[in-house]
Residue, then its C-alpha position, 0 to 999 in steps of 0.5 A: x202637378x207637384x202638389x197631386x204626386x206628393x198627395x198619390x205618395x201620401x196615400x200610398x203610403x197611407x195605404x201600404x201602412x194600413x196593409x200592414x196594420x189589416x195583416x197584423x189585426x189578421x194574424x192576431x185574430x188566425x192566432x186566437x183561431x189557433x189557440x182554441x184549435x190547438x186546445x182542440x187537438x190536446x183533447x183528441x183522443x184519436x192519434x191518426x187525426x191529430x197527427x194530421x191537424x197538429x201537422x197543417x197547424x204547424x205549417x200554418x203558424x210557419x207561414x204566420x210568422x212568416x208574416x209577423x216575425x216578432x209576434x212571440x206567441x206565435x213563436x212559443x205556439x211553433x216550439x211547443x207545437x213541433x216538440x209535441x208533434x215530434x215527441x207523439x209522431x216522429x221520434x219512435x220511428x225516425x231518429x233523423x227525422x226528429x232531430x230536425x224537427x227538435x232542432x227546429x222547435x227549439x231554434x223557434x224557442x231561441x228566436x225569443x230568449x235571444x231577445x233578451x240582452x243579457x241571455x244573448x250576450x252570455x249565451x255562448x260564455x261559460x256555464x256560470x255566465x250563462x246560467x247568471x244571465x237567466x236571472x234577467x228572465x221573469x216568471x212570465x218567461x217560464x212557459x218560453x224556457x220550458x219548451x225550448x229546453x224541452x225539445x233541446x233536451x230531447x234532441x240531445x237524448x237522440x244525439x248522445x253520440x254528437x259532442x257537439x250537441x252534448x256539450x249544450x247539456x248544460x245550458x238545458x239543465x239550467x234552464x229546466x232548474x230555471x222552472x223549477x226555480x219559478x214554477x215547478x207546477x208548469x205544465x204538470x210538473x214536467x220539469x221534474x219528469x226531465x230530472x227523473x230522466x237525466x239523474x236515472x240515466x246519466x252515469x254516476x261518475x257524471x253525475x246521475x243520482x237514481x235515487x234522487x231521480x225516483x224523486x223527481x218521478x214522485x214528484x211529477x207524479x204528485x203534481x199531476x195527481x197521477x194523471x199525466x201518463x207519460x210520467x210513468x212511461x218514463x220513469x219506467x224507462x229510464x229509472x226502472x231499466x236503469x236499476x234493474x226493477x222488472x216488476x216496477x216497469x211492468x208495474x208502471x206500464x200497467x198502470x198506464x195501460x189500465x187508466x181511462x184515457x179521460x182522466x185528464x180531459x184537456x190532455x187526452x192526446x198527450x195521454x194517448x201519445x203514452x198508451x202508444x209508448x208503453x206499448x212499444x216499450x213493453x214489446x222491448x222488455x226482454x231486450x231490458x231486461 
């Protein structure tokens, strides 16, 4: 009797660990699924539909995680997907709303950085320590450490009344020197395009440079080859309005509304997401200017 309970126990708990490696095996396989699908979404074109998917995508990715924590990937998946997401649908029509959604993305984002010891240990100690602590990360990290100060950045933008959040602007600086530092071609160059926005906007006497921050603009502009869209809607927006340039803006917005919506095929949405923007922006010129 003895030797069959140890056996039933063996094999449940042969069953209960070959559970656990089927789930793992299928949320490998669902994330691969996702990749091509994100990809997918990337080159629509329709904003309405994607709108859509990149939503349900998201929720799913949640509930991956939810099953395999530690899987990195899927968490870099959650924190580029809800920046973007929040960045195209979310931000020009509820401020609060993409707070949360910033928030969340970039919390997805530190789930993974605070892996590494020695950035978790400095994270909360002053700004040279914090920004010592990035040295432990490597070339592979740069794509982690972008989006993650990506939608910090964007949530301090949207918080600029917040001492709370404003005071973390350091650590997002650091961070996008970081890619700079590794690789300042990632994802088209924009980590210059959030130094074109911060030296334009931010006040002298705190540090803004316009100058050094058309710069940054030229660039963005250059690595993209002048395909990435949203690099002239911000350099209009901020760099443009901060010093004033009319003809500029509206000469960038054009330019923008004129362009073929396939000139950066794998990017069609993101591109999209700009045409939508100039627009908004254009319909605010007289207030600008």
């Amino acid at each position: 009797m003895k030797k069959r309970v140890i056996a039933a126990a063996l094999l449940l708990g042969f069953q209960g660990w070959s559970c656990g490696i089927l789930q793992t095996v299928a949320v490998k396989s669902t994330t691969g699924i996702l990749d091509k699908g994100m990809e997918a979404v990337f080159e629509e074109s329709d904003l309405g539909l994607a709108e859509q998917a990149i939503a349900s995508d998201l929720k799913l990715l949640e509930a991956l995680h939810k099953s395999d924590p530690d899987n990195n990937h899927l968490l870099l998946m959650l924190t580029e997907g809800y920046t973007g997401y929040t960045l195209g649908f979310v931000e020009d029509d509820s401020v609060e709303r993409a707070k949360m959604f910033y928030m969340r993305a970039r919390d997805y984002g530190l789930e993974v950085l605070r892996k590494n010891k020695t950035f978790d240990a400095a994270f909360d100690l002053s700004p040279a320590e914090f920004t010592k602590s990035l040295e432990s990360f490597s070339d592979d990290d740069v794509p982690i450490i972008f989006w993650t100060a990506n939608a910090w950045g964007n949530l301090i933008n949207l918080s600029l009344d917040d001492p709370a959040v404003l005071v973390n602007l350091y650590k997002v600086n650091a961070m996008m020197k970081f890619v700079l530092h590794h690789n300042e071609e990632y994802y088209y160059g924009s980590a210059h395009l959030y130094f074109g926005m911060i030296l334009a906007t931010t006040p002298k006497m705190l540090g803004g440079n316009p100058e050094k921050a058309k710069e940054h603009f030229e660039r963005c502009l250059e690595i993209s080859k002048k395909k990435l869209l949203l690099a002239y809607v911000y350099y209009a927006r901020s760099y443009a309005v901060q010093v004033q340039n009319q003809q500029l803006f509206e000469s960038l917005l054009k330019t923008v509304e004129d362009a073929p919506i396939d000139i950066l095929p794998e990017q069609r949405l993101v591109n999209a997401v700009a045409k939508k923007k100039a627009r908004l922006l254009l319909a605010k010129e007289s207030e600008l200017f």
